[in-house]
VOKOLKOL-7706 format. One record per residue (C-alpha): residue in three letters; chain; x, y, z. Coordinates in nm, 3 decimals. Example, Ala and Ser with C-alpha at 12.3 -4.5 7.8 and 13.67 -1.06 7.14 Angstrom:
BEGIN
residuo,cadena,u,v,w
ALA,A,1.230,-0.450,0.780 $
SER,A,1.367,-0.106,0.714 $
REM end
This chain:
BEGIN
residuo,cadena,u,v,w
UNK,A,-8.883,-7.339,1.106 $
UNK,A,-8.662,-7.485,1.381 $
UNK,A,-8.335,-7.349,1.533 $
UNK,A,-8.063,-7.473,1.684 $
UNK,A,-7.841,-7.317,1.859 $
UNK,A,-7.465,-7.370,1.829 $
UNK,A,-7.152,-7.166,1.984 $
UNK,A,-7.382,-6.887,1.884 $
UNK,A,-7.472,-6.976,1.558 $
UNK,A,-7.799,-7.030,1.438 $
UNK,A,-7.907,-7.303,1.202 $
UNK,A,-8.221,-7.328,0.979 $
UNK,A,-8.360,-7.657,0.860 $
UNK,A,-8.673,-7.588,0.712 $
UNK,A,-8.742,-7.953,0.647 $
UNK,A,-8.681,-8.166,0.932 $
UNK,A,-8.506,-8.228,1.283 $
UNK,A,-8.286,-8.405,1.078 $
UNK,A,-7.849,-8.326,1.028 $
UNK,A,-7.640,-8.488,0.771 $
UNK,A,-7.352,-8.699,0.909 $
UNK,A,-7.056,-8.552,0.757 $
UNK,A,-7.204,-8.185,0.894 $
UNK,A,-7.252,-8.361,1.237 $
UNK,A,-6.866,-8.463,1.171 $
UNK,A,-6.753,-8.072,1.090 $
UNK,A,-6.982,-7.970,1.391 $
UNK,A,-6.720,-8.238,1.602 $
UNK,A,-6.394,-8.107,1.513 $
UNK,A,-6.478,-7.755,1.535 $
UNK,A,-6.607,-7.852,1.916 $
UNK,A,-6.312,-8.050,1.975 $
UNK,A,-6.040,-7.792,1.773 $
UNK,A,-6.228,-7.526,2.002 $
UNK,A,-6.205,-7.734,2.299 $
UNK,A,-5.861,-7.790,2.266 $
UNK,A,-5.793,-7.408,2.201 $
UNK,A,-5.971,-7.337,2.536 $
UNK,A,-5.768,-7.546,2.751 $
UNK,A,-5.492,-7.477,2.657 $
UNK,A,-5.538,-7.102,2.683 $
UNK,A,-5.705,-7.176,3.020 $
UNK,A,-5.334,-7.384,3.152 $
UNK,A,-5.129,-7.083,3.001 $
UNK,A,-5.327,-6.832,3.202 $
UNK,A,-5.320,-7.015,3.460 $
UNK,A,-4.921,-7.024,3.473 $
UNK,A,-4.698,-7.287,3.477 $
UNK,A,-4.862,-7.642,3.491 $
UNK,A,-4.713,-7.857,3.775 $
UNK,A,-4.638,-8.251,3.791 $
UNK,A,-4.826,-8.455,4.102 $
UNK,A,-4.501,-8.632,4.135 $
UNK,A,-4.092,-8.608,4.045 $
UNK,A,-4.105,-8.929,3.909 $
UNK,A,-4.401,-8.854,3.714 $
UNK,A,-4.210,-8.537,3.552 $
UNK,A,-3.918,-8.760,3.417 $
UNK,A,-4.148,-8.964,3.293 $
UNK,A,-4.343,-8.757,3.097 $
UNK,A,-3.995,-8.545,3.003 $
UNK,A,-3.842,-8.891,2.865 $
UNK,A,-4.207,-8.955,2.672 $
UNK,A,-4.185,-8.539,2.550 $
UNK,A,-3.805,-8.498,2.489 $
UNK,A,-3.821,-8.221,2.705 $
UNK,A,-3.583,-8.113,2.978 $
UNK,A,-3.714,-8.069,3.370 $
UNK,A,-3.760,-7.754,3.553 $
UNK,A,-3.806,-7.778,3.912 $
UNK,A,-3.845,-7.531,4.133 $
UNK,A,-3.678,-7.562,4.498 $
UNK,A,-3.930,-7.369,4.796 $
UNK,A,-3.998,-7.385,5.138 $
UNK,A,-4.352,-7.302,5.205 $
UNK,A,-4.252,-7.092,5.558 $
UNK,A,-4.031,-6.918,5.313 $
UNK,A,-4.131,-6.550,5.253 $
UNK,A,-3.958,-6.539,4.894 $
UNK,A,-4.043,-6.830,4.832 $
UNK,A,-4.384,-6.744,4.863 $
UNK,A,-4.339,-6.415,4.639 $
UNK,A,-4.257,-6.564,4.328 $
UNK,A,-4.631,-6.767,4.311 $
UNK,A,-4.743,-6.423,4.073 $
UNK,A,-4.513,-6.483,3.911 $
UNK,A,-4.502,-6.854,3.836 $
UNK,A,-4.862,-6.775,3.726 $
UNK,A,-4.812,-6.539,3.471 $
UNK,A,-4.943,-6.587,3.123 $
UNK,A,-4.591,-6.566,2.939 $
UNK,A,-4.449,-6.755,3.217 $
UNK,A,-4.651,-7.015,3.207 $
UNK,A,-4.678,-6.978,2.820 $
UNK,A,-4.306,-7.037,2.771 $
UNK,A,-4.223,-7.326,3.039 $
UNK,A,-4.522,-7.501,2.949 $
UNK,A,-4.389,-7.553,2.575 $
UNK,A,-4.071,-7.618,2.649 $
UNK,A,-4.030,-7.787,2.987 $
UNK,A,-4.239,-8.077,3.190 $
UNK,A,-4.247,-7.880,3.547 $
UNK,A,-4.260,-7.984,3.897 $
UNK,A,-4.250,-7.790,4.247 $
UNK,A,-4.003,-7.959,4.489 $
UNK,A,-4.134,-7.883,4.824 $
UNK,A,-3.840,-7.835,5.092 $
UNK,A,-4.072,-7.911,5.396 $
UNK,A,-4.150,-8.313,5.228 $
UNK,A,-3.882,-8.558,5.362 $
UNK,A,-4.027,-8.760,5.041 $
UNK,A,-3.987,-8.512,4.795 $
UNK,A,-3.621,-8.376,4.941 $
UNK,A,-3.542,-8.755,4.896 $
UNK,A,-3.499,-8.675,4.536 $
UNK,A,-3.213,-8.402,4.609 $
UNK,A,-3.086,-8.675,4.860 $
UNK,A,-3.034,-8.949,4.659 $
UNK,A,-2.854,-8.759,4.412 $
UNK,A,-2.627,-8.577,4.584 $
UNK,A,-2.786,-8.209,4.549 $
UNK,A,-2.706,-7.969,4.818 $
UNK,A,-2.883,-7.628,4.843 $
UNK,A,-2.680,-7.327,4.981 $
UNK,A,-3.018,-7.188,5.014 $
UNK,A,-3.366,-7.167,4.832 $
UNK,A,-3.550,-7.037,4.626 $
UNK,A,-3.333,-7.198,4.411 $
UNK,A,-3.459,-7.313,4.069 $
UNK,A,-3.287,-7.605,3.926 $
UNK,A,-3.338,-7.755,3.523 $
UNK,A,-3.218,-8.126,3.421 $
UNK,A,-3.228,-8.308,3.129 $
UNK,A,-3.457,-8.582,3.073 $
UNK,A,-3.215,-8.822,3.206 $
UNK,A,-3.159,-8.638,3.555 $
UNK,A,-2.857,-8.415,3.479 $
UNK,A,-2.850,-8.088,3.590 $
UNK,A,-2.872,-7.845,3.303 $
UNK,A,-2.865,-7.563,3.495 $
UNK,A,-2.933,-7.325,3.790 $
UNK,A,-2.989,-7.012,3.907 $
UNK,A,-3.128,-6.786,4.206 $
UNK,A,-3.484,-6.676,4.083 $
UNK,A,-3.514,-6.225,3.977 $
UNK,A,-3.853,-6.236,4.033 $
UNK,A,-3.997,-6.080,3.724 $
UNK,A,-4.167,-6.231,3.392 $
UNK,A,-3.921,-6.143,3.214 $
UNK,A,-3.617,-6.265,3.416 $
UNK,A,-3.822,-6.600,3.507 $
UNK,A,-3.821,-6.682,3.088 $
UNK,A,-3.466,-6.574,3.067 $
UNK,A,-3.381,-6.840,3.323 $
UNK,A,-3.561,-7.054,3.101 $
UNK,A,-3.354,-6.940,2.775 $
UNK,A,-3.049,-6.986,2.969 $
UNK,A,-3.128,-7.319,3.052 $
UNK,A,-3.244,-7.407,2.714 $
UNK,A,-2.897,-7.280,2.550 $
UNK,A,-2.569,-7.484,2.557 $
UNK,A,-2.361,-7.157,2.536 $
UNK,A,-2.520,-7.022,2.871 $
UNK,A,-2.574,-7.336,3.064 $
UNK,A,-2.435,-7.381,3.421 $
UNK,A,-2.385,-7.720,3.367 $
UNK,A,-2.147,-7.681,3.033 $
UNK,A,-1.970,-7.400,3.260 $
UNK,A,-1.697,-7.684,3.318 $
UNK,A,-1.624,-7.712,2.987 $
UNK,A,-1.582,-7.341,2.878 $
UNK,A,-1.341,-7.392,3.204 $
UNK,A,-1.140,-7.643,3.069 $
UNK,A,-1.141,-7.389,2.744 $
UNK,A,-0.946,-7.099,2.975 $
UNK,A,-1.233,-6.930,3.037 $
UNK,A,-1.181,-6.723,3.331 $
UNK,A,-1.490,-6.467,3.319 $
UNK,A,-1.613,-6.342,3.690 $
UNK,A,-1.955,-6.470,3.594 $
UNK,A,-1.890,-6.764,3.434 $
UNK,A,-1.665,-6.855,3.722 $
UNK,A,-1.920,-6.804,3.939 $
UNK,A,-2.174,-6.987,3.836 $
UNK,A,-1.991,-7.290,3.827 $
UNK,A,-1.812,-7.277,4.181 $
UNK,A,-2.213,-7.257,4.303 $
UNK,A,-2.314,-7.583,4.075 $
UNK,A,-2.012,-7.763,4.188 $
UNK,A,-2.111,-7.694,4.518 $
UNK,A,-2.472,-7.789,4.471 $
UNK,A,-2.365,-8.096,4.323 $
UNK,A,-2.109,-8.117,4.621 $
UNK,A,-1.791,-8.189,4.402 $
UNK,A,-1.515,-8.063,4.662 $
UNK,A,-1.228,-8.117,4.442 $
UNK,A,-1.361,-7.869,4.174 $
UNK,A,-1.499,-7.624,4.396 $
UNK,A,-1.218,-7.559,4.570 $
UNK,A,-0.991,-7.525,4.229 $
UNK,A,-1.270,-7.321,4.050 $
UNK,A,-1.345,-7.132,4.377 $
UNK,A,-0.950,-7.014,4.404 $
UNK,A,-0.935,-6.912,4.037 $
UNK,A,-1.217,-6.636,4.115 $
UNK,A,-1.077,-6.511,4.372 $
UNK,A,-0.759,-6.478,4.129 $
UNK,A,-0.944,-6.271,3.898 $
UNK,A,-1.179,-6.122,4.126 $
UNK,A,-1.091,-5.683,4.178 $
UNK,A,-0.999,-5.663,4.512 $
UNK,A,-1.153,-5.372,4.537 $
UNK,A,-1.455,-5.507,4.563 $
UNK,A,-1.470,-5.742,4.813 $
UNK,A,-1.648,-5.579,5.025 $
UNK,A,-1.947,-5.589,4.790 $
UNK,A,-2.264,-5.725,4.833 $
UNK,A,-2.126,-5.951,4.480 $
UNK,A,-1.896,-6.064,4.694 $
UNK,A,-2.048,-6.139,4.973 $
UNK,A,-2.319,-6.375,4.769 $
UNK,A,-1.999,-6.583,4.598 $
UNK,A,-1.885,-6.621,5.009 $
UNK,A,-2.215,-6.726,5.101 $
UNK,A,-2.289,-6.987,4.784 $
UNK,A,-1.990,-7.071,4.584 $
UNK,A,-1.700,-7.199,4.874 $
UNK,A,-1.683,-7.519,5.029 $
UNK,A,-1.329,-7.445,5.138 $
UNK,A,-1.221,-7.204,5.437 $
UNK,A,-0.881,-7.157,5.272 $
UNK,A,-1.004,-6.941,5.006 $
UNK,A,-0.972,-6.543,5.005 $
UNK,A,-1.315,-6.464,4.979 $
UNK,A,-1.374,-6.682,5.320 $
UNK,A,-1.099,-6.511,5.483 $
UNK,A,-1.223,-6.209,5.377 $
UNK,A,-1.558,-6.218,5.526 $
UNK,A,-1.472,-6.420,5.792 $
UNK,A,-1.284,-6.102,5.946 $
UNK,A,-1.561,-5.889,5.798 $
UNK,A,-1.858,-6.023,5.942 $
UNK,A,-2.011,-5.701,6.047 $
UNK,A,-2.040,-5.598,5.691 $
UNK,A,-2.187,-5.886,5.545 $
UNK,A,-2.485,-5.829,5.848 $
UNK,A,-2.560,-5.496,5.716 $
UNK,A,-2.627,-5.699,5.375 $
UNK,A,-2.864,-5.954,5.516 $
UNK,A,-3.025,-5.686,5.784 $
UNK,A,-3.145,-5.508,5.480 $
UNK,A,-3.314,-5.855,5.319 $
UNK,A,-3.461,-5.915,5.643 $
UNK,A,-3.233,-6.243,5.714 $
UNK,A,-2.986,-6.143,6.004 $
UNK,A,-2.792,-6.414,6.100 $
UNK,A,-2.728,-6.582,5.771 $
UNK,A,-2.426,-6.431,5.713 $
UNK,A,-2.239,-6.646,6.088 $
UNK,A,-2.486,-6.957,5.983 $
UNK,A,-2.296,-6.917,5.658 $
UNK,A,-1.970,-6.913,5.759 $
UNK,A,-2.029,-7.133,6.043 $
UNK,A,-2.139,-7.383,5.793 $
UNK,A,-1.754,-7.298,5.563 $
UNK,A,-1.587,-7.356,5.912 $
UNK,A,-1.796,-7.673,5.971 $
UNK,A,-1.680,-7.823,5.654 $
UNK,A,-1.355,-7.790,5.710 $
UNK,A,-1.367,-7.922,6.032 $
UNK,A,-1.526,-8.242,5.900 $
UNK,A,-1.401,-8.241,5.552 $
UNK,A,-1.200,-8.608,5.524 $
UNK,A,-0.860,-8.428,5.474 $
UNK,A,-0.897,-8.246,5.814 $
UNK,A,-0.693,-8.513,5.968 $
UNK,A,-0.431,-8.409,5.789 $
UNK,A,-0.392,-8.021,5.892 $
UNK,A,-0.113,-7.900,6.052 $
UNK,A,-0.147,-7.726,6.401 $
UNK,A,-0.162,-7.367,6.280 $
UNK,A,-0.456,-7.466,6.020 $
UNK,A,-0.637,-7.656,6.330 $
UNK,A,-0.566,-7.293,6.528 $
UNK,A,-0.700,-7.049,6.263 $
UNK,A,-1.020,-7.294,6.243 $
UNK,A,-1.051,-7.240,6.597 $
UNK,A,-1.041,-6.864,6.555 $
UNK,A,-1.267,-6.836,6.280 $
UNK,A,-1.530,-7.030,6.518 $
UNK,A,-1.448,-6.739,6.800 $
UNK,A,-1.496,-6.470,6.526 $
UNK,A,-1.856,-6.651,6.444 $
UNK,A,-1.968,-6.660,6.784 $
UNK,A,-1.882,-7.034,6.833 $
UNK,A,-1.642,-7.016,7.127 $
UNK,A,-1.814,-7.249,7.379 $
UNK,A,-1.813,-7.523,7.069 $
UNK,A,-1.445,-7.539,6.989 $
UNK,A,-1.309,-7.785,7.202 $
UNK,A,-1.610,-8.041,7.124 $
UNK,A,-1.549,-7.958,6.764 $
UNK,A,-1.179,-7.950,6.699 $
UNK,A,-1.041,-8.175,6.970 $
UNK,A,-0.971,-8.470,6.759 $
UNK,A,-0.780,-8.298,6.466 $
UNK,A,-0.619,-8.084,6.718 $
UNK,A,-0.489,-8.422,6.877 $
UNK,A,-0.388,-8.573,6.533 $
UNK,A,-0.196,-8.278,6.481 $
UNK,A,0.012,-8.304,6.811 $
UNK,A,0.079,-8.622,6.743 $
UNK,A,0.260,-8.549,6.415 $
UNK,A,0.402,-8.249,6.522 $
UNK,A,0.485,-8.239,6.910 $
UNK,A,0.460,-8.676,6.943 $
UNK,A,0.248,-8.920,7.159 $
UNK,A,0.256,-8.795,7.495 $
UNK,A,0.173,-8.408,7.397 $
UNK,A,-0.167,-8.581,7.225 $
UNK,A,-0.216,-8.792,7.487 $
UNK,A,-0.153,-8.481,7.755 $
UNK,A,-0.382,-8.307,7.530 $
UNK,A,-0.682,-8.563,7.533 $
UNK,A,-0.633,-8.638,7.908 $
UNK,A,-0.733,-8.255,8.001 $
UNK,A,-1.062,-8.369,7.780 $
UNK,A,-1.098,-8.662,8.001 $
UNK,A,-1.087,-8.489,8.304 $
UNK,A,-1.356,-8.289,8.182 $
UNK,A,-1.628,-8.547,8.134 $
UNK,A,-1.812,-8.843,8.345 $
UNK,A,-1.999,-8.982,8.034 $
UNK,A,-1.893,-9.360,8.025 $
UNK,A,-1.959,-9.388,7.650 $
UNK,A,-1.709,-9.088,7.565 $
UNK,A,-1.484,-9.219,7.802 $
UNK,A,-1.498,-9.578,7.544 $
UNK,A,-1.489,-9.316,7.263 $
UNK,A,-1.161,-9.178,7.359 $
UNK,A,-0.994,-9.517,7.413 $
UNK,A,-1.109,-9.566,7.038 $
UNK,A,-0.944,-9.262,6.943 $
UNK,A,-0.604,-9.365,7.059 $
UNK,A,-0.659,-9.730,6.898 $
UNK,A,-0.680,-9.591,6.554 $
UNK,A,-0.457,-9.299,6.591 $
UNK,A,-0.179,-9.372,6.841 $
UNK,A,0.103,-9.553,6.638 $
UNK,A,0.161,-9.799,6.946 $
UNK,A,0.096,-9.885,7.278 $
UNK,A,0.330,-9.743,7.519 $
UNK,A,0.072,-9.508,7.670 $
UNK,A,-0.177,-9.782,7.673 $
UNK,A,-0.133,-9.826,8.087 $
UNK,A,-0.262,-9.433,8.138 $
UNK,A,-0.553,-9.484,7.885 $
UNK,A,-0.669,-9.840,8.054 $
UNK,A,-0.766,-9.611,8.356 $
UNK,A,-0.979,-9.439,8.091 $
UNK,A,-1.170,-9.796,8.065 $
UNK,A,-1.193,-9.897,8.419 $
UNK,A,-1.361,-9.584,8.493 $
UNK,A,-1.602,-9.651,8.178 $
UNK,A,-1.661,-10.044,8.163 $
UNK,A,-1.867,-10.052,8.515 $
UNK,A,-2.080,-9.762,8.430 $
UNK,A,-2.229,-9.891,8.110 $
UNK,A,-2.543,-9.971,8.117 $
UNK,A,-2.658,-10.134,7.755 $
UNK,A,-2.554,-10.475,7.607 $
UNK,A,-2.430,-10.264,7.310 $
UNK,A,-2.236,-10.024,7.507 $
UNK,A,-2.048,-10.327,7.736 $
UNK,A,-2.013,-10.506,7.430 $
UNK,A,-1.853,-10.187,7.221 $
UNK,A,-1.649,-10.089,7.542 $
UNK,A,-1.501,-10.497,7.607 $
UNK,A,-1.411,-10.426,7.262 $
UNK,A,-1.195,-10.128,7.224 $
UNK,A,-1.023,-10.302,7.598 $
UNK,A,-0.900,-10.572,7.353 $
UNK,A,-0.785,-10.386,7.089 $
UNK,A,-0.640,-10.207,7.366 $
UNK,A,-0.442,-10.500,7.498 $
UNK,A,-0.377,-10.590,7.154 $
UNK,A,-0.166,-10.285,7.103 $
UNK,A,0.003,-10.320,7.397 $
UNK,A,0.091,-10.662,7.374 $
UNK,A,-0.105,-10.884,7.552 $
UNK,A,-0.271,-11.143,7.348 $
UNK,A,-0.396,-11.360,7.611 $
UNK,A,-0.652,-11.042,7.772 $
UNK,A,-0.710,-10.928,7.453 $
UNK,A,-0.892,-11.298,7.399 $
UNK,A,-1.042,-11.239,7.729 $
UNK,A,-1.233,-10.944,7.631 $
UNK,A,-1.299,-11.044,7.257 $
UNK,A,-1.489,-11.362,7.445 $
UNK,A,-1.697,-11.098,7.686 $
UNK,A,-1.741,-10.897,7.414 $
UNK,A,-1.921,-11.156,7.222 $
UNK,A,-2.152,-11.248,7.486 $
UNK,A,-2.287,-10.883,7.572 $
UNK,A,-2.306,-10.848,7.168 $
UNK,A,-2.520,-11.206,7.200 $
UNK,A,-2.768,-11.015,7.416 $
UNK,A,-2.780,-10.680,7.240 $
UNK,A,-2.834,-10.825,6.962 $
UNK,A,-3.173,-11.030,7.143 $
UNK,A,-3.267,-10.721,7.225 $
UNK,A,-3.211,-10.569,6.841 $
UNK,A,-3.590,-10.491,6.717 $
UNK,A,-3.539,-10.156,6.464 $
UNK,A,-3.418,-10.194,6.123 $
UNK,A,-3.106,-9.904,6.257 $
UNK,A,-3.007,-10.094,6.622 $
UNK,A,-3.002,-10.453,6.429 $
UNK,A,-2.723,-10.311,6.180 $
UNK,A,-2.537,-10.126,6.493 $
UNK,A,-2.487,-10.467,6.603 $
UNK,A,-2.412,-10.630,6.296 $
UNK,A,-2.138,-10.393,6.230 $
UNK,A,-1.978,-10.409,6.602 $
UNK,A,-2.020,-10.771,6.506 $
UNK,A,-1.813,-10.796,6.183 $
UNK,A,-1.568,-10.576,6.406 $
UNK,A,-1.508,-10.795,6.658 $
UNK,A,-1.484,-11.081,6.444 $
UNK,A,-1.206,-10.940,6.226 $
UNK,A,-0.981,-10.885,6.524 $
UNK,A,-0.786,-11.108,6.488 $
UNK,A,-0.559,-11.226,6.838 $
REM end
């Protein structure tokens, strides 16, 4: 008798050595059925399965018609580092396996953040876990609860049209105004950096919000992830309640989030494209709020030109130009000295005051070192002359201009300094004289 041994089976043939072909065929696609069983036991126990590559992910989501979960970490990120368990759970990795392609987004990987870069993602913070459709369109987000269960809830919210973050708009438009919904969708908006949208979504909460809770850790979070606008009443609120919203991140181990927070509110409006627009008493309350986050010595440096623009809408020329000369007095740097001059080119409405500011240049020219700096500062002197007047030593300078540019632009070997002076190029050519 021989015996062969099979997956733990024994098999007589009492004849021969030999097997039938179709039983050798049943022996193959019980091996491969049981192969196949294996592995993919072996990927759900191991937790979720993870894409090499981003591009790799959409690829295979587009090939699967399956939406994209990504998960957002830092790897010197203590949280970030607590949810691994979890991400390796059975169910977890049971349930995004079948119904998502999956890829970890590391926060540390200028290549990988790329992604976010190019379109347009900005993370309040992280962990953050973000899910797209197969065609790159956020489908939804949310702060991890680091639990099975809440991990394939996430999932089920992303998976469901009715409890999507990114139909939130939508259910908006509707006249929904729930607290959560709300929410939600001030922090996508802000993620996906549409200003306009925050802001009115971001207003509406507050609306509906019970005052009586703002000092809540609730509200605290929506300060923290959901504003991009200082004139809001949750910013106000916590701005002037900073002390409490410490006691909140103390107790997460992450003091200091709560001024880096704010600080970065007040730093958006400071830099926001409409700021050159705000009136004096906006421009002062910004400079407050940067006092109340322990910004004081950076006020000036940060504030100085809308402050100016103000003043010169409000209080006329010579206040602004009062106002900048106290910043000129301050500083020896040739280069800010030229930078100044190019503030009152674009902002001054004439050239009146252009006599005091040319002492601004003559104090600047002879100190600059660099082709590209002469070249920039001959350049603001003739728009300088321009708006005063005089055409003939506005030519004077284009002409020196051009001949400093000649050599910086000899000297031009990075891809970055060889578009510097093609740009201070194109500007000197369109002045026209």
């Amino acid at each position: 008798m021989s015996n062969f041994l099979y997956y733990g089976t024994f098999f007589a043939n009492k004849s021969s050595l030999f097997i039938p072909n179709t039983t050798l065929f049943s022996m193959k696609k019980i091996l491969l059925s049981t192969t196949f069983i294996l592995i993919s036991c072996l990927a759900f126990s191991q937790g979720i399965t993870w894409e090499p590559t981003i591009q790799g992910a959409f690829a295979k989501a587009k090939a699967q018609n399956k939406p994209v979960f990504v998960e957002c970490f830092h790897p010197n990120c203590p949280i970030c580092m607590s949810l691994e368990p979890t991400l390796k759970n059975a169910e977890v990795g049971k349930f995004y396996n079948q119904n998502f392609i999956n890829y970890k987004l590391n926060l540390s990987d200028a290549k990988q953040v790329k992604f976010l870069n190019d379109k347009k993602i900005y993370l309040p913070g992280f962990p953050l876990f973000l899910y797209f459709d197969k065609n790159q369109n956020i489908l939804h987000h949310t702060d991890p609860v680091n639990t099975p269960k809440d991990f394939v809830n996430h999932a089920k919210a992303a998976l469901d049209p009715n409890t999507q973050s990114g139909t939130a708009w939508k259910r908006y438009q509707a006249g929904s105004r729930d607290i959560g919904m709300l929410s939600g969708l001030a922090y996508l908006l802000r993620i996906t950096q549409d200003t306009t949208r925050n802001i009115k979504v971001a207003n509406d909460l507050y609306g509906v919000y019970p005052k009586d809770k703002l000092s809540s850790q609730e509200s605290w979070e929506i300060a923290k992830k959901c504003l991009m606008d200082v004139d809001n009443g949750f910013a106000e609120f916590w701005l002037r309640n900073l002390a409490t919203a410490r006691k909140y991140e103390e107790a997460k181990g992450h003091a200091g989030t709560e001024t880096n927070a704010m600080g970065m509110l007040v730093q958006m409006a400071i830099y926001s494209p409409k700021a050159s627009k705000y009136s004096l008493a906006k421009v002062n309350k910004l400079k407050q709020y940067m006092n109340l986050i322990g910004a004081g010595q950076y006020v000036t440096s940060n504030t100085w030109q809308i402050e100016a623009q103000a003043l010169i809408r409000e209080q006329g020329p010579d206040k602004a130009l009062a106002f900048i000369q106290n910043q000129v007095s301050q500083t020896s740097q040739p280069q800010m000295l030229v930078y100044y001059v190019t503030f009152y080119n674009v902002n001054f409405p004439d050239g009146k005051l252009a006599t005091q500011v040319r002492n601004w240049l003559n104090t600047a020219i002879p100190q600059l070192k660099t082709p590209l700096d002469i070249a920039n500062g001959r350049y603001e002197s003739a728009r300088l002359y321009k708006k005063a007047g005089d055409a003939a030593k506005a030519k004077q300078e284009l002409a020196l201009a051009k001949t400093s540019l000649a050599s910086a632009k000899a000297k031009a070997t990075d891809a970055n300094s060889k578009k510097v002076v093609e740009n201070l190029g194109n500007s000197i050519n369109q002045l026209a004289i």
